[in-house]
C-alpha positions as CSV (number, residue, x, y, z in Angstrom):
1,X,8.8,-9.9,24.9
2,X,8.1,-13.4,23.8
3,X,9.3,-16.2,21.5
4,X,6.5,-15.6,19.0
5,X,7.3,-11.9,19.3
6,X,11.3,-11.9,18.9
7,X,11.0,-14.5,16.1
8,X,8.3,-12.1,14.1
9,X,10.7,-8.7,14.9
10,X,13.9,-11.6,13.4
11,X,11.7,-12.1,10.4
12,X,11.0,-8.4,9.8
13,X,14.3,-7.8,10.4
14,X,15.8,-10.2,7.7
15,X,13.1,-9.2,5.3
16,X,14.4,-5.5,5.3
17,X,18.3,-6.3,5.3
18,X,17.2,-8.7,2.1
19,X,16.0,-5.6,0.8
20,X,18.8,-3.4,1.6
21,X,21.2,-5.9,0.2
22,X,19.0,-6.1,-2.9
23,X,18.8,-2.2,-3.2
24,X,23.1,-2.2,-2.5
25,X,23.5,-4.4,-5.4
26,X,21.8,-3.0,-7.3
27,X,23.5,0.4,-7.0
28,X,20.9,2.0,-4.8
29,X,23.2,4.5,-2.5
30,X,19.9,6.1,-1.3
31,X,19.2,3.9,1.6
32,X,19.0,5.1,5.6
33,X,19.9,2.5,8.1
34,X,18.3,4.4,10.7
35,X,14.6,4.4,9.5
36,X,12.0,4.8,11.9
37,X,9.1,2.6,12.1
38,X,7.0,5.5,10.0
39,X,9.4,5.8,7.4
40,X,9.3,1.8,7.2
41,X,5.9,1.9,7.0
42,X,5.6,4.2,4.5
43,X,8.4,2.3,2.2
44,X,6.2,-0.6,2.5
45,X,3.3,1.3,0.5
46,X,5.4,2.2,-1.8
47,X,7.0,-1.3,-2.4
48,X,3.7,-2.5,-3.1
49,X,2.8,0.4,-5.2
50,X,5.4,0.2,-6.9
51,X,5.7,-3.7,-7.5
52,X,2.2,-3.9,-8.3
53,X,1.9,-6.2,-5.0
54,X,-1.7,-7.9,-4.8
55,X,-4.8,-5.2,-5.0
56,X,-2.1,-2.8,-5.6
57,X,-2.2,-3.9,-9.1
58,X,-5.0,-1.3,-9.8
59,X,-5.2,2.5,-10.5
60,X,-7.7,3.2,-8.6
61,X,-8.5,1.6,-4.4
62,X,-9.7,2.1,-1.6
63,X,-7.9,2.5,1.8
64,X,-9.5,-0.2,2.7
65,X,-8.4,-2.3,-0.1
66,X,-4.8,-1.1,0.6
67,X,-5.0,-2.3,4.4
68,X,-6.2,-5.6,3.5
69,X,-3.5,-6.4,0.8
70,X,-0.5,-4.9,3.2
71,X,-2.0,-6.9,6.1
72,X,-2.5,-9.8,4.2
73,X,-0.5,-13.3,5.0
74,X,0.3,-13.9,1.3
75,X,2.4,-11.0,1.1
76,X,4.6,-10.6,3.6
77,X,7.7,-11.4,2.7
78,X,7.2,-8.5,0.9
79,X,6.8,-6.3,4.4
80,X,9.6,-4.0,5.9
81,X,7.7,-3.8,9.0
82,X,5.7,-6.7,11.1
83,X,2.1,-7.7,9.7
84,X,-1.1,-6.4,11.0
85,X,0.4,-3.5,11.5
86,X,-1.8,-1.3,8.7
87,X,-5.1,0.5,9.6
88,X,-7.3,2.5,7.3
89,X,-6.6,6.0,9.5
90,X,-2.8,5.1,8.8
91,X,-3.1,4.9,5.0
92,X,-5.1,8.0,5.1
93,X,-2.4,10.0,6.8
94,X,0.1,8.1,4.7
95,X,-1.5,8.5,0.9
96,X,-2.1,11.9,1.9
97,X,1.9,12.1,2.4
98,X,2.4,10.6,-0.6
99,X,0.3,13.4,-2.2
100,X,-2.0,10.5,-3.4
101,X,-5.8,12.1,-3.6
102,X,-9.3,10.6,-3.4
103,X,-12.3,11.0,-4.6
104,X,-15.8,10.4,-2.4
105,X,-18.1,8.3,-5.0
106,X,-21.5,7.7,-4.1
107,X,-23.1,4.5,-5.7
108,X,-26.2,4.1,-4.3
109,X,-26.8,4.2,0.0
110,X,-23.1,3.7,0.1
111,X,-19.9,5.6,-0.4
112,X,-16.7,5.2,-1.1
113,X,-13.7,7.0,-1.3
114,X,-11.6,6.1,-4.4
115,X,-7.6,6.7,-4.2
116,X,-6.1,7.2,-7.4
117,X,-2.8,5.3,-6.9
118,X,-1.2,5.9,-10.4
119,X,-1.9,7.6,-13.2
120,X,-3.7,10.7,-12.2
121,X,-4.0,12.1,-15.5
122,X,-5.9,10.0,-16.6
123,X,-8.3,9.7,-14.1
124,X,-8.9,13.0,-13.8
125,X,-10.8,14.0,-16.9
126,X,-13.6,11.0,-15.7
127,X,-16.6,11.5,-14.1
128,X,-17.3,9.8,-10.9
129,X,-19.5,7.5,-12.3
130,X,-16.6,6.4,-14.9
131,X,-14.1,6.2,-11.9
132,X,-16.1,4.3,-9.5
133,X,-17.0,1.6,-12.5
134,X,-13.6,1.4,-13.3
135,X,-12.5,0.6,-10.3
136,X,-14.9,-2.1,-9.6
137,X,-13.9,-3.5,-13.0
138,X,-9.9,-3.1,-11.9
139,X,-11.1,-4.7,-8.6
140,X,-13.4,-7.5,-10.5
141,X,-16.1,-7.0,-8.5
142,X,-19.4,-7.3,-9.6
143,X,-21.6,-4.0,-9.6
């Protein structure tokens, strides 16, 4: 293992024990100090769901979306495991853990699976069309 390597795994570290702390002082008894790198993983996605952390500020994403803001530099001190570490396949299995549920929207030649993040209900009574314009409006992108 090398310098670069040991200091990143330190950083990751003291990021989580920041958290722990935070979550002890807070009264939080419900905390494991033996998570696995899964279960750190999956904390992570729900930090930023939670916190409302970059594109996980909208309802509605895509996997892609969520890989991109959990890999991104600007938020890793938000991280309880190293960066880079998020793949599309991994957020799958994870939202699908989560009991998180998408929704293949075809716009055009393209498609695009849209995870409802929060708020099912009220995504649920919209049409595709509705959902996939909603969230390129949460996403301000231009259609």
């Amino acid at each position: 293992m090398n310098n670069e390597q040991l200091l990143s795994d330190a950083r990751t570290a003291r990021r989580y024990l920041n958290k722990v702390i935070s979550r002890l002082e807070t009264g939080d008894t419900g905390i494991s100090f033996m998570a696995s790198h899964a279960e750190l993983e999956m904390d992570t996605v729900k930090l930023f769901i939670d916190q409302r952390i970059g594109f996980f500020q909208s309802d509605l994403m895509t996997a892609t979306d969520m890989v991109m803001a959990l890999n991104d530099p600007a938020n890793s001190e938000h991280l309880l495991v190293a960066e880079g570490c998020f793949t599309a396949p991994k957020i799958g299995r994870m939202v699908r853990k989560l009991g998180m549920y998408g929704e293949m929207i075809n716009k055009g030649k393209k498609s695009h699976r849209v995870l409802i993040v929060r708020n099912a209900v009220k995504y649920d009574t919209m049409s595709s069309k509705l959902k996939y314009d909603e969230y390129v409006t949460q996403r301000g992108l231009s259609g």
